[in-house]
N, CA and C atoms as a LAMMPS dump frame, in Angstrom:
ITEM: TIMESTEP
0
ITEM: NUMBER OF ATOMS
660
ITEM: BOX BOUNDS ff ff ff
-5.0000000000000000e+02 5.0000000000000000e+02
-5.0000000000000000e+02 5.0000000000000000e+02
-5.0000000000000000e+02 5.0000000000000000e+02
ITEM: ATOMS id mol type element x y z
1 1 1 N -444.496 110.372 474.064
2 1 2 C -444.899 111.776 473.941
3 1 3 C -446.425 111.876 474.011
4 2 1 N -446.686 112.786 474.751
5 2 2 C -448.279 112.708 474.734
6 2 3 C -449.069 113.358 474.198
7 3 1 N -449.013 114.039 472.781
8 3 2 C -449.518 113.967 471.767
9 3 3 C -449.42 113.254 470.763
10 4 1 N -448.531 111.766 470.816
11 4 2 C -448.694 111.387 469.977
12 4 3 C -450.191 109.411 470.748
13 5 1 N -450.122 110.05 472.071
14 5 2 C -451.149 109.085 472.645
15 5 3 C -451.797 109.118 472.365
16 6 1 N -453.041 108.083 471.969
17 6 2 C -454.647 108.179 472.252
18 6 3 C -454.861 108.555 473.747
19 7 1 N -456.17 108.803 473.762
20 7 2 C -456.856 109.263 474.755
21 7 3 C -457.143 108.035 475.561
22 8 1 N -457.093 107.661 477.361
23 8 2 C -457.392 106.743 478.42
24 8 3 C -458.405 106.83 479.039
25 9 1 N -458.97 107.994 479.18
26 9 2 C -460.141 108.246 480.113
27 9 3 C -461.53 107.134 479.256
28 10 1 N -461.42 106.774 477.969
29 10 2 C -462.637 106.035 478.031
30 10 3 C -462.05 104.72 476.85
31 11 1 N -462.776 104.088 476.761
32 11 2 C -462.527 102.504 475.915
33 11 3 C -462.187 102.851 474.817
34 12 1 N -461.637 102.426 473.703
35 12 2 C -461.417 103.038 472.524
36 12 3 C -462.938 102.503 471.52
37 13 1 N -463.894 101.19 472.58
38 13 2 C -464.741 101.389 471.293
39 13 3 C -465.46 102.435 471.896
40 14 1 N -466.035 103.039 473.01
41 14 2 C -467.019 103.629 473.529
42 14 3 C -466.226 105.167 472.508
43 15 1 N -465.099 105.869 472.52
44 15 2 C -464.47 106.495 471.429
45 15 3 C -464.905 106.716 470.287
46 16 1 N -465.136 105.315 469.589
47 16 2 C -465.197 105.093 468.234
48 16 3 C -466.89 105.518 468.106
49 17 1 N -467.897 104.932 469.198
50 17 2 C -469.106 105.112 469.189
51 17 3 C -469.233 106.861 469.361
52 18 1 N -468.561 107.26 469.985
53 18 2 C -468.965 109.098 470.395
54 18 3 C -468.17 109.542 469.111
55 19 1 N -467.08 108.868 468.217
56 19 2 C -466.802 109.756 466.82
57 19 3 C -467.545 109.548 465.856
58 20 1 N -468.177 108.239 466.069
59 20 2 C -469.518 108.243 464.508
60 20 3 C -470.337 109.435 464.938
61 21 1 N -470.904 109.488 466.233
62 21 2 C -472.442 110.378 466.359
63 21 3 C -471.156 111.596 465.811
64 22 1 N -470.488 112.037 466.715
65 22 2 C -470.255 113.314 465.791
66 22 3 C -469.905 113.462 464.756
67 23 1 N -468.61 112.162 464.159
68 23 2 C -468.587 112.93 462.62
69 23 3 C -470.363 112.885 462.278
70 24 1 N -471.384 112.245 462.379
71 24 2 C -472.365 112.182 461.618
72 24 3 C -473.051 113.99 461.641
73 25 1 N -472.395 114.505 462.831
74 25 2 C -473.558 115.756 463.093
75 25 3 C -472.408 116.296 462.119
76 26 1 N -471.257 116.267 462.271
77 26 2 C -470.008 117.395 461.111
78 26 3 C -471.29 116.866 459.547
79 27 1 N -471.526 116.022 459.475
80 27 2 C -470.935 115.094 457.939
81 27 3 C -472.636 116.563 457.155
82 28 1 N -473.693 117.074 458.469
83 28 2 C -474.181 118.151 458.001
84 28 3 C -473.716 118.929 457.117
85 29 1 N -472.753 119.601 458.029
86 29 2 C -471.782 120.881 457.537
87 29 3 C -471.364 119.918 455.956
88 30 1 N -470.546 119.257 455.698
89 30 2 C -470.001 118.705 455.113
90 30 3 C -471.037 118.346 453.923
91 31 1 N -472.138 118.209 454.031
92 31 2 C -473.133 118.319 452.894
93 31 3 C -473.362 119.046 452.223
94 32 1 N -473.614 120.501 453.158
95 32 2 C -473.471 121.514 452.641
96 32 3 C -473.083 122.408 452.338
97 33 1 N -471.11 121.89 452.905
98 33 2 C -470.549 122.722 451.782
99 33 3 C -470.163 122.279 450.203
100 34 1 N -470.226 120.472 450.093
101 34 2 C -470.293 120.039 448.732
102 34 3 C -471.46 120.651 448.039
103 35 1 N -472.58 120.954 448.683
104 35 2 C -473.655 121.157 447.602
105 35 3 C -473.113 122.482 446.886
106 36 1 N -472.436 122.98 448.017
107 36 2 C -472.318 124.645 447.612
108 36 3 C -470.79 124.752 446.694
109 37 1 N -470.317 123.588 446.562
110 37 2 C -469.418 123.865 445.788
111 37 3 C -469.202 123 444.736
112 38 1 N -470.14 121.797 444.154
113 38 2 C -470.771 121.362 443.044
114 38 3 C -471.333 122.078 442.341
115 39 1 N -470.325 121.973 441.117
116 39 2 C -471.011 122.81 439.579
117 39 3 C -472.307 122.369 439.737
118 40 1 N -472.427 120.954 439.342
119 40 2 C -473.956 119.688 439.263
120 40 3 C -474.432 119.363 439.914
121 41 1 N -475.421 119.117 439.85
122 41 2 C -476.773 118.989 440.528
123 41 3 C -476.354 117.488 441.97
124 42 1 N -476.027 117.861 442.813
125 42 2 C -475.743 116.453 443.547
126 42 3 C -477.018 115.315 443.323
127 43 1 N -476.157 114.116 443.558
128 43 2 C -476.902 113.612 443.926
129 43 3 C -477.661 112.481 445.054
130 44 1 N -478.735 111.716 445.702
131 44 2 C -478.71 111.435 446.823
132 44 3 C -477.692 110.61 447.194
133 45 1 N -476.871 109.632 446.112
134 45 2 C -475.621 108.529 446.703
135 45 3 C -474.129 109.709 447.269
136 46 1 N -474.317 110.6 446.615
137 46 2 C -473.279 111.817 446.848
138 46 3 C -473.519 111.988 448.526
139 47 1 N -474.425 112.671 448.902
140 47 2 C -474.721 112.496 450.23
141 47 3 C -474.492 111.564 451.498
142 48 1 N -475.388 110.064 450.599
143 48 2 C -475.178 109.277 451.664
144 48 3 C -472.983 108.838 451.787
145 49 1 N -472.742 109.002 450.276
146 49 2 C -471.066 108.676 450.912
147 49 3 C -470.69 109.376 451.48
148 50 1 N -470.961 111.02 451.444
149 50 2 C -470.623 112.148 452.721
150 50 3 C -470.879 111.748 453.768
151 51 1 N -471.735 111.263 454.099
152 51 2 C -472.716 111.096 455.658
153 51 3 C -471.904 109.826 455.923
154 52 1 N -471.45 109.021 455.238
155 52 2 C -470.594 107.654 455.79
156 52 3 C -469.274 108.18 456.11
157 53 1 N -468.815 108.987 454.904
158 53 2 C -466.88 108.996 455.288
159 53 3 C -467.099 110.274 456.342
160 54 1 N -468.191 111.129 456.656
161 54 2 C -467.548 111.907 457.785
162 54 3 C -468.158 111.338 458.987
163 55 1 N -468.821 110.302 459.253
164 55 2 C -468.417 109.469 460.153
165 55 3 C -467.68 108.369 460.234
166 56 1 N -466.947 108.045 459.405
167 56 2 C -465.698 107.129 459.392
168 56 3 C -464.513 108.408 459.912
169 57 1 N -464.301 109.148 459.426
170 57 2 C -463.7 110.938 459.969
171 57 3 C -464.035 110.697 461.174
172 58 1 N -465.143 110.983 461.521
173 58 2 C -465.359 111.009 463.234
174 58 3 C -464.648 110.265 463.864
175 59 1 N -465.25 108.894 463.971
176 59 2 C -464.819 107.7 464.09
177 59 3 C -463.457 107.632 464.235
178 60 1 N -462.57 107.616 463.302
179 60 2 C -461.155 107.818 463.512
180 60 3 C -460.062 108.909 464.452
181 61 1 N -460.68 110.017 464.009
182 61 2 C -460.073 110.857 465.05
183 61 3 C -460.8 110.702 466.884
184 62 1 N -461.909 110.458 466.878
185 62 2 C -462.139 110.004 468.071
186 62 3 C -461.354 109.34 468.873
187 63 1 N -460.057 108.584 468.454
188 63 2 C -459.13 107.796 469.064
189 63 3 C -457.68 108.892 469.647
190 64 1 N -458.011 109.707 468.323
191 64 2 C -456.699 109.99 468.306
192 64 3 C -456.219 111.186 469.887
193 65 1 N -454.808 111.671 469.921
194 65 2 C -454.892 112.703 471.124
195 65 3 C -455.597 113.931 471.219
196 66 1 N -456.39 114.411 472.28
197 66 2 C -457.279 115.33 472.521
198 66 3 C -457.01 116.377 471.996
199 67 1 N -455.497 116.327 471.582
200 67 2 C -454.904 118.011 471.144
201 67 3 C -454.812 117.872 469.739
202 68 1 N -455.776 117.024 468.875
203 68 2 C -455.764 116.622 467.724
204 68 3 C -457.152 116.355 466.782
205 69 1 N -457.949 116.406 468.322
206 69 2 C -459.441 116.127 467.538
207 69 3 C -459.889 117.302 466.635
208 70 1 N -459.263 118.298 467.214
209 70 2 C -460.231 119.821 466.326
210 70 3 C -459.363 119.403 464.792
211 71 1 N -458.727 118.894 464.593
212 71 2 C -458.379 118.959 463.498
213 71 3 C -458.609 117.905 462.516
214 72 1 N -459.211 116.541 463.338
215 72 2 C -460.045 115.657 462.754
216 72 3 C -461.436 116.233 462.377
217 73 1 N -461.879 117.133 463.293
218 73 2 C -463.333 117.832 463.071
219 73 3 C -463.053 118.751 461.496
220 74 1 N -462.134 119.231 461.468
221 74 2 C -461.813 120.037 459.913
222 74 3 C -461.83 119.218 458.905
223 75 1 N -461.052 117.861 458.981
224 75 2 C -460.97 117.054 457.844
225 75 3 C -462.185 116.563 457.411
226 76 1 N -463.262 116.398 458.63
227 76 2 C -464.682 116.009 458.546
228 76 3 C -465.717 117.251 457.742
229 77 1 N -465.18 118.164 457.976
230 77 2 C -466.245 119.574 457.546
231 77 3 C -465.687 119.914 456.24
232 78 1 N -464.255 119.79 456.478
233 78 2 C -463.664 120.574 455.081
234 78 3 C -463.299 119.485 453.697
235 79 1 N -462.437 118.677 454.711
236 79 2 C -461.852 117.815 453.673
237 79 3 C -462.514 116.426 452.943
238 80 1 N -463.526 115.989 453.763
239 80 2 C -464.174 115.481 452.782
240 80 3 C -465.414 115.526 451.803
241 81 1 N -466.072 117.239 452.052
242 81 2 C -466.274 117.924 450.88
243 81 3 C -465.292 118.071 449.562
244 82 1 N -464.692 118.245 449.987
245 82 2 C -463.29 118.169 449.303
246 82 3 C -462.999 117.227 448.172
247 83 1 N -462.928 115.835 448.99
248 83 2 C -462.428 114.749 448.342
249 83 3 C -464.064 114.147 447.331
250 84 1 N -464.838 114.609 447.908
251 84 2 C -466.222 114.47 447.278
252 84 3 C -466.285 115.006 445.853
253 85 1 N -466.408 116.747 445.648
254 85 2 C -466.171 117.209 444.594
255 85 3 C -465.118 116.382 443.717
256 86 1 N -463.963 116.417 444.289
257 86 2 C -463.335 115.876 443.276
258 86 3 C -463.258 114.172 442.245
259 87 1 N -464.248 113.524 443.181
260 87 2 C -464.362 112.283 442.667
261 87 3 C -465.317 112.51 441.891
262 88 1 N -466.897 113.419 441.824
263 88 2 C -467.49 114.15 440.655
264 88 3 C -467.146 115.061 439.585
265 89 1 N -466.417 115.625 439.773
266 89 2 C -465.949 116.655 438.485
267 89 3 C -464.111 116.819 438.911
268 90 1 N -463.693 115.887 439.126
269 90 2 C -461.847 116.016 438.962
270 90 3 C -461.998 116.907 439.21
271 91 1 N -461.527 118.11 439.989
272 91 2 C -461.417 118.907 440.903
273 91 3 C -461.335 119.478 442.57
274 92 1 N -460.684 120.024 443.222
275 92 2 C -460.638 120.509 444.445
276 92 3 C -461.091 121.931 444.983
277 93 1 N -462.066 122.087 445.029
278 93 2 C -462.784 123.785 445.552
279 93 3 C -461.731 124.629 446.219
280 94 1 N -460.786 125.681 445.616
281 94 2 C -460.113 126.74 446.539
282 94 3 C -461.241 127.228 447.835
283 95 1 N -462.425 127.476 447.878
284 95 2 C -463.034 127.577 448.404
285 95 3 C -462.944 126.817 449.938
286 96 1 N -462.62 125.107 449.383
287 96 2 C -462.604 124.377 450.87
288 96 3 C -461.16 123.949 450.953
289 97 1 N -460.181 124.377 450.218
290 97 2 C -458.62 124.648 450.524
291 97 3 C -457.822 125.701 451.303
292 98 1 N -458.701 126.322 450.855
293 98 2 C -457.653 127.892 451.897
294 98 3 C -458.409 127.687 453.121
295 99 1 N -459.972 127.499 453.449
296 99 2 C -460.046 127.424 454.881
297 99 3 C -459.63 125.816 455.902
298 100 1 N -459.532 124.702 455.188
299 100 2 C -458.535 124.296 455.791
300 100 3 C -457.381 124.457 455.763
301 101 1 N -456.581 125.018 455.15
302 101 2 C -454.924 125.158 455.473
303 101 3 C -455.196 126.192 456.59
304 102 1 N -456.133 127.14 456.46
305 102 2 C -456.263 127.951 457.8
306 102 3 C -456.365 127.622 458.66
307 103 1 N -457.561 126.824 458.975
308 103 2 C -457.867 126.033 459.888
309 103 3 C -456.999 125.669 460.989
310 104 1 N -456.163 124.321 459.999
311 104 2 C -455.545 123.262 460.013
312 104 3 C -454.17 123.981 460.421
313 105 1 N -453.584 125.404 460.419
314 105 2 C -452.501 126.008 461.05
315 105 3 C -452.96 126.591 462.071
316 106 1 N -453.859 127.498 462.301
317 106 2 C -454.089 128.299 463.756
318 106 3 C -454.737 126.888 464.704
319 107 1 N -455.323 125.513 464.133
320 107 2 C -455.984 124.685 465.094
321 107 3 C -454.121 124.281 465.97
322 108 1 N -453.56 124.201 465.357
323 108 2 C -451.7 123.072 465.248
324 108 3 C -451.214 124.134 466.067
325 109 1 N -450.878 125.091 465.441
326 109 2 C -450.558 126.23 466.321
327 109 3 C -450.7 126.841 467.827
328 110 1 N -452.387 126.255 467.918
329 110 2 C -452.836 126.838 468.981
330 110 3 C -452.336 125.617 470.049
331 111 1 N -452.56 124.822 469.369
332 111 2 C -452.186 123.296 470.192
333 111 3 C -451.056 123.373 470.968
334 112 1 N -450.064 123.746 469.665
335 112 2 C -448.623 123.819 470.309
336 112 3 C -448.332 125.155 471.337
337 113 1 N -448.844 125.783 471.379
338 113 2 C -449.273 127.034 472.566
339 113 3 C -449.337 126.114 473.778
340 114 1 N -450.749 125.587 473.525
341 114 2 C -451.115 124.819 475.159
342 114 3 C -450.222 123.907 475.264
343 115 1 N -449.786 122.961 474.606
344 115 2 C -449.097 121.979 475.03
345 115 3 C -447.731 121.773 475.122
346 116 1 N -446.965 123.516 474.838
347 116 2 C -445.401 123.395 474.751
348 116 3 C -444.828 122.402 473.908
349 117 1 N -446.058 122.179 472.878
350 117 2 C -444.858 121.477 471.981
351 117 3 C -444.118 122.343 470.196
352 118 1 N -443.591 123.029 470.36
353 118 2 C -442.542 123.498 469.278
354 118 3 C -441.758 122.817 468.47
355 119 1 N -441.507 121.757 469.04
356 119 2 C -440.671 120.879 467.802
357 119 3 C -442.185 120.731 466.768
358 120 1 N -442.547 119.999 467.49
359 120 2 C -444.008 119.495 466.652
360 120 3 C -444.543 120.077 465.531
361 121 1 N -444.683 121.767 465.81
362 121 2 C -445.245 122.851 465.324
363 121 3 C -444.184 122.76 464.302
364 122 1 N -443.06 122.868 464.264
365 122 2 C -441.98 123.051 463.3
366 122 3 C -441.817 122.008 462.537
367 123 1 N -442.123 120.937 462.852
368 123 2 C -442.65 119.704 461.797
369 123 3 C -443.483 119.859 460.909
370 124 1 N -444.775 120.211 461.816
371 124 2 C -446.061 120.369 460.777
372 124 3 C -445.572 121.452 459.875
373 125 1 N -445.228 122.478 459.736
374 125 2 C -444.35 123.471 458.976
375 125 3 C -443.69 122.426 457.786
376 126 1 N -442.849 121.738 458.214
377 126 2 C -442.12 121.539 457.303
378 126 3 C -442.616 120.417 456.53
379 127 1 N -444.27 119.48 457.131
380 127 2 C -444.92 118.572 456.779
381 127 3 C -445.197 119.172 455.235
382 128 1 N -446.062 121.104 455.728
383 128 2 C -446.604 121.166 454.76
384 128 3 C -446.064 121.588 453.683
385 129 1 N -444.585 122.054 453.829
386 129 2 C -443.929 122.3 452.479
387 129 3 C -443.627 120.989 451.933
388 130 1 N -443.151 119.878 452.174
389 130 2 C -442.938 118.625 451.712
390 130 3 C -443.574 118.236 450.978
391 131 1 N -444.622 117.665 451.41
392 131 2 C -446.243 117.591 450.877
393 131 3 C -446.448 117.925 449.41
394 132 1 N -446.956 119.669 449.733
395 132 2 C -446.996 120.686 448.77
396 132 3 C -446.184 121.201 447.686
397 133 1 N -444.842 120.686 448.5
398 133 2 C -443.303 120.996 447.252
399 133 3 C -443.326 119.989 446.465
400 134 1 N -443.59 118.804 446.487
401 134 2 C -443.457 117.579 445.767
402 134 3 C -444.811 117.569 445.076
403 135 1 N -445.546 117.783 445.25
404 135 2 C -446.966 117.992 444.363
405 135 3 C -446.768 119.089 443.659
406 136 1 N -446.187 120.349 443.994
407 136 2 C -446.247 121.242 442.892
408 136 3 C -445.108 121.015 442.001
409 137 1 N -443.86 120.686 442.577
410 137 2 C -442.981 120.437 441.387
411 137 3 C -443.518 119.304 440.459
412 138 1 N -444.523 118.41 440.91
413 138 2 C -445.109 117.054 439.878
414 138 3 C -445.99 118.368 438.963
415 139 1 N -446.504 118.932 439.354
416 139 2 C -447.641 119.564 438.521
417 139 3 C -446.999 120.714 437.539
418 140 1 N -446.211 120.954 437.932
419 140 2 C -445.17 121.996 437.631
420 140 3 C -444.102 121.241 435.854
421 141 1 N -444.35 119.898 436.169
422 141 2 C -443.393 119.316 435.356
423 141 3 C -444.338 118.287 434.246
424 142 1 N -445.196 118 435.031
425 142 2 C -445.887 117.03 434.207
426 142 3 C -447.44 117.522 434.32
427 143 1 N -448.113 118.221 434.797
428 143 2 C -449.094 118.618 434.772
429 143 3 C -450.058 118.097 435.645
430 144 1 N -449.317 116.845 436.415
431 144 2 C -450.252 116.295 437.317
432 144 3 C -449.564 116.508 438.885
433 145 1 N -450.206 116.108 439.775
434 145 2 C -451.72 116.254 439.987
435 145 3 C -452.37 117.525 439.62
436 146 1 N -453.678 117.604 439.635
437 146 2 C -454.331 118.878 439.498
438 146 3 C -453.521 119.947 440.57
439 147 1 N -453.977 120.997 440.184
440 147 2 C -453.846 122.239 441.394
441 147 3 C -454.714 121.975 442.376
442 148 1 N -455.742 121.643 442.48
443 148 2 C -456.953 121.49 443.751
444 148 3 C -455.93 120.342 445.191
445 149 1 N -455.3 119.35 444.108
446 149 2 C -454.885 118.306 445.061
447 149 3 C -453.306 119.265 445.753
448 150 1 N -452.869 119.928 444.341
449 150 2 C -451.446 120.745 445.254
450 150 3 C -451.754 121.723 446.603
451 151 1 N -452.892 122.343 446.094
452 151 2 C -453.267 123.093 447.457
453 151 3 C -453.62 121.862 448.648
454 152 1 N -454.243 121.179 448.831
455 152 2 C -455.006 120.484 449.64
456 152 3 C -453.821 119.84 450.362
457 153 1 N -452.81 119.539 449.588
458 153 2 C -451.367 118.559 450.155
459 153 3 C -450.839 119.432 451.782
460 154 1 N -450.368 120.622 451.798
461 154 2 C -449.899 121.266 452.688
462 154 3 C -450.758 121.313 453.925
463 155 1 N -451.957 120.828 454.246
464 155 2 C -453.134 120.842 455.177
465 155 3 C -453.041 119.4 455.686
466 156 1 N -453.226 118.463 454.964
467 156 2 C -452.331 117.347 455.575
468 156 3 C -451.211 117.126 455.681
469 157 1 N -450.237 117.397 455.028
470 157 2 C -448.484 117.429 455.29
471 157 3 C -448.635 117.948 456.721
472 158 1 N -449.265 119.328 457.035
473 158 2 C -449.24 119.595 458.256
474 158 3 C -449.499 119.057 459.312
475 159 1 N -450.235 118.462 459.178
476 159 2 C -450.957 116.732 460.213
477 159 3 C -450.446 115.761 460.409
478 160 1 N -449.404 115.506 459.413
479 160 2 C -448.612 114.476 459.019
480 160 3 C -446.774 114.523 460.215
481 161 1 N -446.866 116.148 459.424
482 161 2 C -445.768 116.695 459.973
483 161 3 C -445.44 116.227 461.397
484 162 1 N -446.592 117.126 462.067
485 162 2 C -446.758 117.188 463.391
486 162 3 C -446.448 115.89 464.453
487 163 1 N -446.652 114.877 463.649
488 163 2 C -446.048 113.838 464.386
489 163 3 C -444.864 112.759 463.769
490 164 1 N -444.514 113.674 463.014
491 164 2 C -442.616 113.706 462.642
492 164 3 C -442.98 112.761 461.052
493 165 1 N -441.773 112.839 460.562
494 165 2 C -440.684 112.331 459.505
495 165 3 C -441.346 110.776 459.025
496 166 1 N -441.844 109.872 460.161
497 166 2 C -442.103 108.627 459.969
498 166 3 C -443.732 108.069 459.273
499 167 1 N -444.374 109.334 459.853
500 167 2 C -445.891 109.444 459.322
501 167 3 C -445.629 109.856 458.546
502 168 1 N -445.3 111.02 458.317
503 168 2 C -445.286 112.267 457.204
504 168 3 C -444.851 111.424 455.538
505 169 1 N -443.869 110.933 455.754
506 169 2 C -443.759 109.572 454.744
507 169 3 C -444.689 108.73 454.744
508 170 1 N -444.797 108.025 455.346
509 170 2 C -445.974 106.817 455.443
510 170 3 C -447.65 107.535 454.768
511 171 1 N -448.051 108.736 455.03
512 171 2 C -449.153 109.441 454.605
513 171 3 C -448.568 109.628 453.079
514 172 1 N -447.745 110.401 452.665
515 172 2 C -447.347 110.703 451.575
516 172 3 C -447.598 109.215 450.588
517 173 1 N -446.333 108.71 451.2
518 173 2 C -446.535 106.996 450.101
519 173 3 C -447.853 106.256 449.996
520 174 1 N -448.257 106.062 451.274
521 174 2 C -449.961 105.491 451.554
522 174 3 C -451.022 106.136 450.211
523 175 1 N -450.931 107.48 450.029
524 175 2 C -451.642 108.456 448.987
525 175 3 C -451.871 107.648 447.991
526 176 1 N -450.399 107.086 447.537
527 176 2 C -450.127 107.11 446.048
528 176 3 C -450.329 105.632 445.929
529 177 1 N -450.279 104.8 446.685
530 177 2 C -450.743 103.734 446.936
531 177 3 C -452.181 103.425 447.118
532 178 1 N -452.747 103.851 447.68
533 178 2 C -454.381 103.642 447.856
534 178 3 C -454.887 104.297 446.056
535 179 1 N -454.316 105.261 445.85
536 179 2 C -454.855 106.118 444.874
537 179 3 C -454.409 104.937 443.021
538 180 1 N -453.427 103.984 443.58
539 180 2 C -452.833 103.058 442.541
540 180 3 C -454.352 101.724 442.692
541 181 1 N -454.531 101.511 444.008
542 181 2 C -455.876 100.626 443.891
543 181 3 C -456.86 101.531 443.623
544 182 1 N -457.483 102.306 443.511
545 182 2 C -458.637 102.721 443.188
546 182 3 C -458.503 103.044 441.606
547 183 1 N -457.06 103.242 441.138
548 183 2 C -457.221 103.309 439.35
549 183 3 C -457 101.683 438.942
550 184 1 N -456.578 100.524 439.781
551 184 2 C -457.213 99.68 439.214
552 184 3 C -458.443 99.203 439.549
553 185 1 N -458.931 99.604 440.189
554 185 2 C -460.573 99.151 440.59
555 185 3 C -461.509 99.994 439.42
556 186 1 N -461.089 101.178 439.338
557 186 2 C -461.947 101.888 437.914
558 186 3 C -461.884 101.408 436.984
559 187 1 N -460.299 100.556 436.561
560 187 2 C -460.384 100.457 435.178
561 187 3 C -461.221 98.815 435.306
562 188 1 N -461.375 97.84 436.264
563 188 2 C -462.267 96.538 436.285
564 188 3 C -463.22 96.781 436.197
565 189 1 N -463.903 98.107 436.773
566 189 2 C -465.159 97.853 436.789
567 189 3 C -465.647 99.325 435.652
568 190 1 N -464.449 99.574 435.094
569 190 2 C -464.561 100.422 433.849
570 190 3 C -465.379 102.167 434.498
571 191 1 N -464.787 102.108 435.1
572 191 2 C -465.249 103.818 435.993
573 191 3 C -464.228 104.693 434.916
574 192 1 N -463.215 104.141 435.117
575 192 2 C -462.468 105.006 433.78
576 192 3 C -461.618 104.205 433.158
577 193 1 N -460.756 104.389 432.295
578 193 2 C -460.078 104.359 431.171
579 193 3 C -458.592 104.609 431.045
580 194 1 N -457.5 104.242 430.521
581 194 2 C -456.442 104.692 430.464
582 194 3 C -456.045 105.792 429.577
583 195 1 N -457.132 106.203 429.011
584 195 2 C -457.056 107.691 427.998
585 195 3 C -457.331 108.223 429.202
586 196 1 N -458.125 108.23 430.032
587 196 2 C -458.539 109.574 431.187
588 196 3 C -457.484 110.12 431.781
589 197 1 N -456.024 109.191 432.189
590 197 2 C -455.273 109.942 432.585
591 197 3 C -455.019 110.843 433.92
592 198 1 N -455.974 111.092 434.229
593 198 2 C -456.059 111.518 435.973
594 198 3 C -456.939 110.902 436.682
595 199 1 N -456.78 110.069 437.537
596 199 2 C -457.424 109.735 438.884
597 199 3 C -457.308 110.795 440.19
598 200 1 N -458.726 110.522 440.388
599 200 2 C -458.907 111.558 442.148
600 200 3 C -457.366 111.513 442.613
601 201 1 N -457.507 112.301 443.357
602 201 2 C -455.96 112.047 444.154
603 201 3 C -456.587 112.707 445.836
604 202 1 N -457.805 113.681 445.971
605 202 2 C -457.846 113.706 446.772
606 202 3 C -458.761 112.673 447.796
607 203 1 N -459.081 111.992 447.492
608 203 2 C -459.505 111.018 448.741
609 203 3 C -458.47 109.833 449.043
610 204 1 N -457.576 109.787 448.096
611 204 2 C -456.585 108.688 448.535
612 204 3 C -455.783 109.247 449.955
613 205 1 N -455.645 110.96 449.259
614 205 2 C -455.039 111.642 450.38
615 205 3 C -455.436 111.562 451.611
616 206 1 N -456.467 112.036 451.703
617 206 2 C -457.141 112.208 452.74
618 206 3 C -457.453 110.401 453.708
619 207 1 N -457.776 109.802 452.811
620 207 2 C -457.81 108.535 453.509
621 207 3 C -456.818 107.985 454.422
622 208 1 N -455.398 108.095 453.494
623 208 2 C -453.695 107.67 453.901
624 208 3 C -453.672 108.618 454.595
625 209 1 N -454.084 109.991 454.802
626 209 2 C -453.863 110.799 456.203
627 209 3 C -454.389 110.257 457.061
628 210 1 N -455.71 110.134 457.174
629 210 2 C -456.659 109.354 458.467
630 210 3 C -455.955 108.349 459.2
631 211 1 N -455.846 107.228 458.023
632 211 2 C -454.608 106.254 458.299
633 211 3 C -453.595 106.004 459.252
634 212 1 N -453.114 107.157 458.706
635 212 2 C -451.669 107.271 459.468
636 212 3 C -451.783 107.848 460.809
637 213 1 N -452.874 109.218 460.816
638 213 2 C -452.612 109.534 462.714
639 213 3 C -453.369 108.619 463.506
640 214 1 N -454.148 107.399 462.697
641 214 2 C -454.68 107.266 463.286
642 214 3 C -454.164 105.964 464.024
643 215 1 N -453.074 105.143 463.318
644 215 2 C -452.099 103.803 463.706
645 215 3 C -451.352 104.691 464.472
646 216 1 N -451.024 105.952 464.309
647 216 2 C -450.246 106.472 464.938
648 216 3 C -450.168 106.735 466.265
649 217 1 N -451.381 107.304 466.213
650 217 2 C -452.516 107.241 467.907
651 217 3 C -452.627 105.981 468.235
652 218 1 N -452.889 104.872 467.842
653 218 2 C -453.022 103.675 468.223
654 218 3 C -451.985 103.246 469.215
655 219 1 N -450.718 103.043 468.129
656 219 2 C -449.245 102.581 468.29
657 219 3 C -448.68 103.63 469.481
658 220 1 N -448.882 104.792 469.763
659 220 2 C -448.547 105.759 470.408
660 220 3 C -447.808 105.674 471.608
């Protein structure tokens, strides 16, 4: 299927080289919408990890299919402001949630316009209730994850979706997995505690999304 291809017209490293320069020009935007949505005072290591993961963002979607990059460009502007805030103050900005789920549906949407693909579209649909249904019934029952991460779920479910049932799992589980090493890496190097009780959840997300379209595009 040829949205689920990488792109042929050029090498995949010459790719990888044209997604750093741009995520680096997104990872701008992406500065400043964390500044603007940090209670606290940022600070310069805050930045430089913005300026790295939205060109690792770049970088990654650069591989992926052409009818897919605008929506790597969102995860770069939106979502890892996103995952930023929340590794500083446990939290997810409604602010940079509702305009990617916007985004992240009229970009899918429009896609599936040009490219006649409808199943697809009806995946990502059902990516993002999956996603979002299983995070809110967790939050709903046990109080976790935060609300910031329940909103944020349906914007990747949708990404996930879009290239069926096999990612859409694999992103989901990947989450909770990456997000299981980084609460033992806090508690070794004592970042937190087992009284704290919540770990980020959104950059695991976002990472295990990258992840996945992006073996996905690979494997394609």
């Amino acid at each position: 299927m040829d949205h689920l291809r990488a792109p042929a017209s050029m090498s995949i490293d010459l790719h990888i080289v044209v997604g750093f320069v741009l995520g680096g020009g997104l990872a701008a935007v992406s500065a400043l919408l964390f500044r603007a949505t940090l209670k606290a005072a940022p600070k310069r290591p805050h930045y430089i990890a913005i300026v790295v993961a939205a060109a690792l963002v770049g970088a990654a979607a650069a591989v992926w299919p052409p009818s897919l990059i605008a929506a790597g460009a969102l995860l770069a502007m939106l979502g890892v402001p996103a995952a930023a805030v929340d590794v500083v103050e446990h939290r997810v900005p409604d602010r940079l949630t509702a305009p990617l789920a916007l985004g992240m549906a009229i970009t899918l949407a429009t896609t599936a316009l040009i490219t006649d693909s409808a199943p697809s579209l009806t995946m990502a649909v059902v990516g993002a209730v999956v996603w979002g249904g299983v995070l809110l019934v967790s939050f709903l029952l046990t109080g976790d994850p935060g609300p910031g991460d329940v909103k944020l779920a349906p914007s990747l479910g949708m990404l996930l979706g879009w290239l069926g049932w096999k990612w859409l799992l694999t992103g989901i589980v990947g989450s909770y997995l990456l997000a299981a090493l980084v609460a033992g890496l806090g508690l070794l190097v004592k970042r937190w505690s087992l009284r704290d009780g919540r770990v980020p959840l959104a950059s695991p997300m976002l990472a295990a999304t990258m992840l996945s379209v992006t073996v996905a595009a690979l494997s394609g």
